[in-house]
Backbone as a chain_set.jsonl record, in Angstrom:
{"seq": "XXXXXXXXXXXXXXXXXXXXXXXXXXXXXXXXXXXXXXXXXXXXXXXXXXXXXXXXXXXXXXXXXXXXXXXXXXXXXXXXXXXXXXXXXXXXXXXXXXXXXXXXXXXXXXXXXXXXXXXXXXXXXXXXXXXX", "coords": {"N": [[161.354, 82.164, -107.166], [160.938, 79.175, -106.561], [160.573, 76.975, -103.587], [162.609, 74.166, -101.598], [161.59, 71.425, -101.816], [160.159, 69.663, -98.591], [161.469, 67.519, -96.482], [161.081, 64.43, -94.521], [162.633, 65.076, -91.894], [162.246, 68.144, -91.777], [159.955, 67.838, -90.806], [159.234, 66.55, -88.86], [160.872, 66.356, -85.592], [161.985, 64.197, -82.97], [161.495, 63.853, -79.232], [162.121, 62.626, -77.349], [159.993, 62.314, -75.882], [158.303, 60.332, -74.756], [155.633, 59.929, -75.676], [154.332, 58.48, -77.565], [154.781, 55.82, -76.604], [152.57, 55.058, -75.056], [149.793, 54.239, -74.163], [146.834, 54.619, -76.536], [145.647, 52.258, -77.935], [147.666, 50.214, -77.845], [150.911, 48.671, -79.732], [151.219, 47.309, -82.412], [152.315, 44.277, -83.099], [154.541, 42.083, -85.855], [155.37, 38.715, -86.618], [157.992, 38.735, -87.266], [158.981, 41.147, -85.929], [158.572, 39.799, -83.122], [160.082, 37.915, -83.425], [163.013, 39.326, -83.669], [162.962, 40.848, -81.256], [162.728, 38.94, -78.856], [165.058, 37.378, -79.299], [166.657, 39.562, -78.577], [166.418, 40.271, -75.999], [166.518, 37.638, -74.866], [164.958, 35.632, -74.776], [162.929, 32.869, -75.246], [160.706, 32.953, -77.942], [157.65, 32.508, -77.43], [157.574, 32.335, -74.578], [158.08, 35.143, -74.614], [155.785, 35.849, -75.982], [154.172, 35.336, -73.973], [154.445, 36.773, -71.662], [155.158, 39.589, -72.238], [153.125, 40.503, -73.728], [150.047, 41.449, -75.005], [146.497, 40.366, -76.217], [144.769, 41.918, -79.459], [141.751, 40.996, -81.014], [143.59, 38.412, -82.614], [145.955, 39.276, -83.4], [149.137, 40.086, -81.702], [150.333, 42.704, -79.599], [152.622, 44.719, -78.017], [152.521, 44.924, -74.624], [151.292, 46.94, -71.742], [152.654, 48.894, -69.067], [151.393, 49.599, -65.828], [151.433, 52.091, -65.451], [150.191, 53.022, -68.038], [152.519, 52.669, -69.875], [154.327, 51.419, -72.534], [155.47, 48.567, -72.15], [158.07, 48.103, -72.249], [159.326, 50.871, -72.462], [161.429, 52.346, -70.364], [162.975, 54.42, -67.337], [162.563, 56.535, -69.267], [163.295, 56.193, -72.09], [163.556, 53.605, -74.465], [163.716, 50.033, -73.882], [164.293, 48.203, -75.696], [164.824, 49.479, -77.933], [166.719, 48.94, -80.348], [165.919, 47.198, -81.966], [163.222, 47.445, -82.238], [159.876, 47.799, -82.656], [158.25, 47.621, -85.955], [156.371, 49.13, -86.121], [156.668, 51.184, -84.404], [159.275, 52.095, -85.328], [158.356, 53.23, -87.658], [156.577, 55.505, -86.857], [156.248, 59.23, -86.828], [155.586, 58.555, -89.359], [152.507, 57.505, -90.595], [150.718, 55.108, -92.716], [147.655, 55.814, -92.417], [147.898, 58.503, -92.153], [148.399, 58.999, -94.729], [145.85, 58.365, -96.095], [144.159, 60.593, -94.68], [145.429, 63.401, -94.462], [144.448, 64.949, -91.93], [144.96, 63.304, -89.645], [147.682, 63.965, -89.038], [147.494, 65.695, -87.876], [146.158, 65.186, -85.61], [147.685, 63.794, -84.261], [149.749, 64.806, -83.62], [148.468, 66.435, -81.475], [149.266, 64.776, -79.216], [152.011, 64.87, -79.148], [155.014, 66.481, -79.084], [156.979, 66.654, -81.419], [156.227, 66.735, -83.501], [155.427, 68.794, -86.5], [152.72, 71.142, -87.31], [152.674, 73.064, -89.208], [152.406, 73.124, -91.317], [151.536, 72.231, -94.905], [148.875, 70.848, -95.721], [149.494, 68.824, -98.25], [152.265, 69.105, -98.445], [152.478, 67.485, -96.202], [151.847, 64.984, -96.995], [153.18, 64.367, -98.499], [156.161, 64.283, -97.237], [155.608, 61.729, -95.486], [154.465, 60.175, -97.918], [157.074, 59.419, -98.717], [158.792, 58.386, -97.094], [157.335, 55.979, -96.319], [157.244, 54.748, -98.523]], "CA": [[162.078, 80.923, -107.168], [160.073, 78.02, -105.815], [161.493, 76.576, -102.482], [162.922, 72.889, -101.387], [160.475, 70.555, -101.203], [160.515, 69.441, -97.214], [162.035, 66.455, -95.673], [160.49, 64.46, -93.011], [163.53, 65.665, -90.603], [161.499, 68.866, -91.137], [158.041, 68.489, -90.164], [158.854, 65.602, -87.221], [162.169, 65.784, -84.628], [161.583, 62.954, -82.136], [161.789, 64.662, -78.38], [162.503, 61.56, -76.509], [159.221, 62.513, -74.396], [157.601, 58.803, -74.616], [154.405, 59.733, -75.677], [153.979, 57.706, -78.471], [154.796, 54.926, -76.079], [151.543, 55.412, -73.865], [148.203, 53.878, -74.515], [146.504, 54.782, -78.13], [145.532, 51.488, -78.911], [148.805, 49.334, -78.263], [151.685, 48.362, -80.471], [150.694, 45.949, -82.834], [153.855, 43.346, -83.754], [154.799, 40.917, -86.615], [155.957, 37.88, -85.998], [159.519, 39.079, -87.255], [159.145, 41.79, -84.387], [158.629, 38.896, -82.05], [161.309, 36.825, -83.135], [163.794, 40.337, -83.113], [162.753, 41.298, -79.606], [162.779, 37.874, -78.427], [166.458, 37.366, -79.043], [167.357, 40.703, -78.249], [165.556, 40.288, -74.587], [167.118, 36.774, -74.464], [163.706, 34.256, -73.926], [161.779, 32.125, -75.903], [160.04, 33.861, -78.56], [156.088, 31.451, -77.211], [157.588, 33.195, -73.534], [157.781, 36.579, -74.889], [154.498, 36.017, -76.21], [152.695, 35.568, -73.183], [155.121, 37.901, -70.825], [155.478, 41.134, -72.631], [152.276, 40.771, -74.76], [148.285, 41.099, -74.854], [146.316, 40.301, -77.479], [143.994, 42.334, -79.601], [141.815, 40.125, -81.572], [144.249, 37.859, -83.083], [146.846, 40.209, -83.298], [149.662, 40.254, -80.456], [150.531, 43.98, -79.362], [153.237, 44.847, -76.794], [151.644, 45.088, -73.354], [151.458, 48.356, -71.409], [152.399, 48.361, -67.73], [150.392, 49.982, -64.581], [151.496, 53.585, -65.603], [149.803, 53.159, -69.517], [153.038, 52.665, -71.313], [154.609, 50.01, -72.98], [156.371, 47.719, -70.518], [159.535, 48.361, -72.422], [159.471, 52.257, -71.965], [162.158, 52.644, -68.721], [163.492, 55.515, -66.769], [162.204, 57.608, -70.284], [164.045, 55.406, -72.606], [162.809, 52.46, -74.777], [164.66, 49.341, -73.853], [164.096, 47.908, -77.086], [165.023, 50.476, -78.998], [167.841, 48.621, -81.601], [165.139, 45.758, -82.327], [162.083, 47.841, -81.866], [158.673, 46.931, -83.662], [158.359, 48.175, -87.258], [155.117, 49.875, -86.084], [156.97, 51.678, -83.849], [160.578, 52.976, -86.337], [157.802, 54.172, -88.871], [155.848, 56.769, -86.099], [154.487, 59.456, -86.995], [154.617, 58.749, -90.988], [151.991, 55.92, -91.09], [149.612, 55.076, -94.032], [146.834, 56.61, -92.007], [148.583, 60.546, -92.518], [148.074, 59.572, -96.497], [144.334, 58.329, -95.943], [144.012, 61.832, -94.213], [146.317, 64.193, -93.685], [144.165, 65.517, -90.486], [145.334, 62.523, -89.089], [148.726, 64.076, -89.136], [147.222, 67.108, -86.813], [145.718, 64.601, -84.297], [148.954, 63.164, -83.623], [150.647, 66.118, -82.838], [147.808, 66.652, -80.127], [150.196, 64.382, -77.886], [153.399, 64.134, -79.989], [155.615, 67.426, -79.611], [158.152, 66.555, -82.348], [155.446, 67.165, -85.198], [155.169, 70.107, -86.854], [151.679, 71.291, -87.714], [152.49, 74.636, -89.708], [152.778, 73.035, -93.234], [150.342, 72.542, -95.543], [148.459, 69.03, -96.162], [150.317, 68.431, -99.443], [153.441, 68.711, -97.757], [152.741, 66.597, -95.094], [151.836, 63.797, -97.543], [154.818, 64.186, -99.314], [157.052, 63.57, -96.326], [155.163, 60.695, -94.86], [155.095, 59.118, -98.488], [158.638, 59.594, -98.928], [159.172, 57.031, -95.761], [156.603, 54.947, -97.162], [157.508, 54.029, -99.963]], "C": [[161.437, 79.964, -106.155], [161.702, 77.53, -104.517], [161.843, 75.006, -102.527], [161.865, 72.304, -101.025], [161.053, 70.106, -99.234], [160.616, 68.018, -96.922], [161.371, 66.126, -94.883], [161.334, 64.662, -91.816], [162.525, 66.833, -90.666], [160.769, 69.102, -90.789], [158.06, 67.566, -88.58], [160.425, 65.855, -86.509], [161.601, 65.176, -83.427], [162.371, 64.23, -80.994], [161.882, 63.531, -77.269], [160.778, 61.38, -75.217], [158.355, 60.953, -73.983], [156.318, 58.726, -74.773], [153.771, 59.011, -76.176], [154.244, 56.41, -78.038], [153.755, 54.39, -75.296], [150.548, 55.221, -74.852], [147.863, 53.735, -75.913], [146.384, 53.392, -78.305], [146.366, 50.205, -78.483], [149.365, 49.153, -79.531], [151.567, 47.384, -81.036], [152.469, 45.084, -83.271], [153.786, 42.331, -84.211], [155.545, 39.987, -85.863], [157.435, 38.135, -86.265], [159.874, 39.836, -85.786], [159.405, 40.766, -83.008], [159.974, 38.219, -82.039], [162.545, 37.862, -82.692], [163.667, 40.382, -81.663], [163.289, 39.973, -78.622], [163.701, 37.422, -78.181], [167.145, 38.168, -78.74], [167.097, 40.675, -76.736], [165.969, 38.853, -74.557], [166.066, 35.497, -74.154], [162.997, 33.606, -75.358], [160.994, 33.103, -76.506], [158.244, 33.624, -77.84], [156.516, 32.885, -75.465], [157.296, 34.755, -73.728], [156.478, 36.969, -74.638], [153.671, 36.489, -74.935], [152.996, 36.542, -71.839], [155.112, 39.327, -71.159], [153.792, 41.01, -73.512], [150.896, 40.715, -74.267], [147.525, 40.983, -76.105], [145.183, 41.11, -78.433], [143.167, 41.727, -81.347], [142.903, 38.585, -81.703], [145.664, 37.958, -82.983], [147.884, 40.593, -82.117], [149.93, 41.713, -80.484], [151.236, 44.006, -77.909], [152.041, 45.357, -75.637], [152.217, 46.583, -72.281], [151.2, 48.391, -69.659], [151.426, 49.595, -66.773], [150.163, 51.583, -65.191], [151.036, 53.936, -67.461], [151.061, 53.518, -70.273], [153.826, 51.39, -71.911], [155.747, 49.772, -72.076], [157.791, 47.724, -71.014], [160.206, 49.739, -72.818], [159.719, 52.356, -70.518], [162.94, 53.643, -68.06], [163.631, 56.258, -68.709], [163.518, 57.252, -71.191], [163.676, 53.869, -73.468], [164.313, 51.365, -74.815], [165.11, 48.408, -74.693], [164.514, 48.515, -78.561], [165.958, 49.989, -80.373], [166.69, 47.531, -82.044], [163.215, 46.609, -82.558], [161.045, 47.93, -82.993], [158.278, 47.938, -84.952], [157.116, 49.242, -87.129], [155.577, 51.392, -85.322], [158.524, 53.054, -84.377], [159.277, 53.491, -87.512], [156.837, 55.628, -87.67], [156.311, 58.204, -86.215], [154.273, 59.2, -88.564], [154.2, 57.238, -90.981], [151.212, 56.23, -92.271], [148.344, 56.026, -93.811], [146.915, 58.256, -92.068], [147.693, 60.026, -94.103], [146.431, 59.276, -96.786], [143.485, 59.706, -95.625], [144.397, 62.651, -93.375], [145.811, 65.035, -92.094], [144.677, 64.749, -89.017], [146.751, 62.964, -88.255], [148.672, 65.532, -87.629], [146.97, 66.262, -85.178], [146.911, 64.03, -83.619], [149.642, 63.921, -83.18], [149.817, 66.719, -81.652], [149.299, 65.875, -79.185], [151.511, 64.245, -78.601], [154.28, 66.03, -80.442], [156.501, 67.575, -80.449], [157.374, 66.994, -83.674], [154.607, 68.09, -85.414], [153.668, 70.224, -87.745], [151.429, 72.615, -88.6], [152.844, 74.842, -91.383], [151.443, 72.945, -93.509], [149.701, 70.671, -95.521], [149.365, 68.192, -97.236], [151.465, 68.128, -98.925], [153.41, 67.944, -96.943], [152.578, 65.156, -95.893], [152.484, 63.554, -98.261], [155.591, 63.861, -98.815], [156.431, 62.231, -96.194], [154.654, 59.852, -96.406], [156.453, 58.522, -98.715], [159.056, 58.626, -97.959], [158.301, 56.571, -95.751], [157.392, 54.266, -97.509], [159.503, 53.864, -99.781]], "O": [[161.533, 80.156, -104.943], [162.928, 77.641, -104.519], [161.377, 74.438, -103.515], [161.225, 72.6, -100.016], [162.197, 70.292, -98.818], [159.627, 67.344, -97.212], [160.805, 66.998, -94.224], [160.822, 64.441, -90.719], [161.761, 66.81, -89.701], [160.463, 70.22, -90.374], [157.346, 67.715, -87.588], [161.277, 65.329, -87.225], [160.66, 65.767, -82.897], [163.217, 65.077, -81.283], [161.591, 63.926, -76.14], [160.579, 60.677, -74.226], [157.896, 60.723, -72.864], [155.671, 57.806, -74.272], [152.703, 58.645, -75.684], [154.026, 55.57, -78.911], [153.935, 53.271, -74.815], [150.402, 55.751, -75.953], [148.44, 52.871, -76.573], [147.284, 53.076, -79.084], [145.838, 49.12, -78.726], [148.649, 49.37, -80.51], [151.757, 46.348, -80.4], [153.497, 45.622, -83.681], [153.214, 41.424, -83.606], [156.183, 40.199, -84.832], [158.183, 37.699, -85.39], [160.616, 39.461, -84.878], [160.23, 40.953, -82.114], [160.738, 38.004, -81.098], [163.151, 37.601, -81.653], [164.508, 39.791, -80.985], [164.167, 40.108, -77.769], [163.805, 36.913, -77.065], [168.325, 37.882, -78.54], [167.978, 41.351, -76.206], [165.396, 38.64, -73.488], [166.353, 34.556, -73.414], [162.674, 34.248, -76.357], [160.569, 34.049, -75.843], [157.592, 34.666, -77.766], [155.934, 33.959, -75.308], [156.459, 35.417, -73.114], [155.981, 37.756, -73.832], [152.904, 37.438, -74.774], [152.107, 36.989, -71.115], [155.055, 40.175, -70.269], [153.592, 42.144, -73.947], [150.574, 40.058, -73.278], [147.989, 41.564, -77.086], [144.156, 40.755, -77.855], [143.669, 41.894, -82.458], [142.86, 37.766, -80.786], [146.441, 37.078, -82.612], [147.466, 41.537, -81.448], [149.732, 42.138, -81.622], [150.738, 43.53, -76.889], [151.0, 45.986, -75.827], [153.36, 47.036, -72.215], [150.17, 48.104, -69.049], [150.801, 50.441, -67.413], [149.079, 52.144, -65.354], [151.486, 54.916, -68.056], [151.025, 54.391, -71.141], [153.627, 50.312, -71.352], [156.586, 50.473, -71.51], [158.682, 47.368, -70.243], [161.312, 49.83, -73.35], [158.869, 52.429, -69.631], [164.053, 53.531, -68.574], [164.727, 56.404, -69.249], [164.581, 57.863, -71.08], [163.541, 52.938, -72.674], [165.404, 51.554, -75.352], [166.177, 47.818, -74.523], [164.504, 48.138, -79.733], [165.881, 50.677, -81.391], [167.27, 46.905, -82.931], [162.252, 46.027, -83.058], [161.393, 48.122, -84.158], [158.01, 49.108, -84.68], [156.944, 50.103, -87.992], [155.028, 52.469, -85.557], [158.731, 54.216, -84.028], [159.69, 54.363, -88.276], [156.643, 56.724, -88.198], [157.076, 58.352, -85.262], [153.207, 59.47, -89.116], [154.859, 56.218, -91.183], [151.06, 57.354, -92.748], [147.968, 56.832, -94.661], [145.952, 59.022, -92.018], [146.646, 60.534, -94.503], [145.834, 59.931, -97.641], [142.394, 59.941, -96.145], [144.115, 62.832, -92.191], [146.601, 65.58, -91.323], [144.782, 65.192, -87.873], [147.004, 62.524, -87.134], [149.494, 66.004, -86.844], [147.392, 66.566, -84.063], [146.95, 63.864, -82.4], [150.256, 63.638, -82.152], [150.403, 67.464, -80.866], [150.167, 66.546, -78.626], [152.02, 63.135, -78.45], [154.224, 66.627, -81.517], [157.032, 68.685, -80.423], [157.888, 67.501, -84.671], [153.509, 68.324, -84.909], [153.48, 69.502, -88.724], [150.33, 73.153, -88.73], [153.203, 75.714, -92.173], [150.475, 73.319, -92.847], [150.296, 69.618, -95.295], [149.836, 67.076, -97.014], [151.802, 66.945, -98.882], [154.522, 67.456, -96.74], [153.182, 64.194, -95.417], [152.483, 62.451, -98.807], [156.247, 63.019, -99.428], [156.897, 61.462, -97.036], [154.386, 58.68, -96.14], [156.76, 57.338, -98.857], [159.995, 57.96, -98.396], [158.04, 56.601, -94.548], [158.099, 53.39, -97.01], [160.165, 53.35, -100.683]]}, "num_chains": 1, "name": "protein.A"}
């Protein structure tokens, strides 16, 4: 009797540890993100910009303070968290897992919530499933 296909509750549980807050790149953010955050944090969306942000290319990306993590990761806690950047509520199923599921291994190097003891198939079955 074949089993349940798997859920992405079962291959990722989030462990609050903030890793995925730290370095890698920065947080890239739409301008919706901006305008969310912006009123949620109470300032001028143009202020935001140039207070919380750095730019890569073109592209704004939350800014990451002294200790490499994003300046709105506080006492191990994101202070953003009800508004927080669409790049950030999709982690770890991005597009990049379905490009190549090894992708899905490297992330679990720093990311103890994701389970590495499925198969490839399965992992691109969860992480389309919160895709799409």
């Amino acid at each position: 009797m074949p089993c349940d296909p798997l859920t992405p509750d079962d291959i990722f549980n989030c462990q609050q540890c903030g890793d995925c807050c730290k370095g890698f790149g920065g947080t890239y953010i739409t301008p919706e993100d901006v305008q969310a955050i912006a009123a949620f944090i109470h300032i001028d969306p143009q202020i935001f910009l140039k207070s919380y942000c750095q730019f890569s290319g073109t592209k704004p990306v939350l800014a990451q303070g002294e200790n490499g993590f994003c300046v709105f990761w506080k006492d191990k806690i994101c202070t953003i968290h009800p508004v927080k950047p669409r790049m950030c509520k999709a982690w770890p199923f991005i597009p990049n897992v379905l490009k190549d599921p090894q992708n899905w291994h490297i992330m679990a190097g720093f990311c103890p919530g994701i389970r590495t003891d499925v198969t490839p198939s399965e992992i691109v079955a969860c992480v389309r499933s919160q895709i799409e």
